[in-house]
N, C-alpha and C positions, 0 to 999 in steps of 0.2 A: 400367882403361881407361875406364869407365863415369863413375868419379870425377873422375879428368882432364877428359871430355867434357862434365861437369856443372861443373867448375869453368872451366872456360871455353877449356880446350887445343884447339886449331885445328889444329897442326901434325899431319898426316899422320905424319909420320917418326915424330915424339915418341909418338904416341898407338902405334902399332905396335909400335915396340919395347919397348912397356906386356904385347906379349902373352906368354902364358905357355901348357906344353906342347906341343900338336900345332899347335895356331895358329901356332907360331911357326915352322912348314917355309913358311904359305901368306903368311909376310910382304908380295912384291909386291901378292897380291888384295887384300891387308887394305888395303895404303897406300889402293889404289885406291878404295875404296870409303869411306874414312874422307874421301875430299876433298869438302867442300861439303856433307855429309847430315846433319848434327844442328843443329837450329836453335835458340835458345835455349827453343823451346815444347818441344824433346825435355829439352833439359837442366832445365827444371822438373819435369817428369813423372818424370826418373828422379831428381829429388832427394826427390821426394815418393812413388816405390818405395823408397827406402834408407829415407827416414823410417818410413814404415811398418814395413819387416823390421825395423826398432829397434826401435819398437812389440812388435814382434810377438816379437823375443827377450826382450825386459824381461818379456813374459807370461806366456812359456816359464820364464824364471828365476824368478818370479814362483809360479807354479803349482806348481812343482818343489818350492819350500820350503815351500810349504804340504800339498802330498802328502807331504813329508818329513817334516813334524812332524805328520802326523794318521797316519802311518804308524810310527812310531817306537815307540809297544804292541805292536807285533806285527811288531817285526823278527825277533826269534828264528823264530816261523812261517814266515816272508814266508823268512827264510834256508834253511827246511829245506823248504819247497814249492822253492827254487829247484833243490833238487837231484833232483827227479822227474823222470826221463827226457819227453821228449814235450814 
């Protein structure tokens, strides 16, 4: 929905039936409130939120393969520490 409203979806209906799980019992409050409330200053801000969690995964991915490979001497350890209870 977020995507939609960043790319530039207007339509009420359209963006609602975007929702997904429990959102989707309160479909009439959602139409309601999607009409008229995100301005294109909201859709910059959440394009520059997405940007960042990209950021912020590539880091994650990032980190990961570097713990990976400074961890890889002492897999066997790291394997048999993992099976102590606690």
């Amino acid at each position: 929905m977020l995507n939609a409203l960043a790319q530039g979806t207007t339509n009420a209906e359209v963006l609602a039936d975007l929702a997904c799980g429990r959102l989707r019992a309160k479909l009439s409050a959602l139409r309601q409130a999607l009409v008229g409330r995100f301005r294109p200053h909201h859709a910059f801000l959440v394009t520059q939120v997405f940007a960042h969690l990209d950021y912020l995964d590539e880091s994650i991915a990032s980190l990961t393969g570097q713990m990976d490979a400074v961890l890889a001497p002492s897999e066997d350890a790291l394997t048999r520490l993992d099976t102590i209870p606690g």
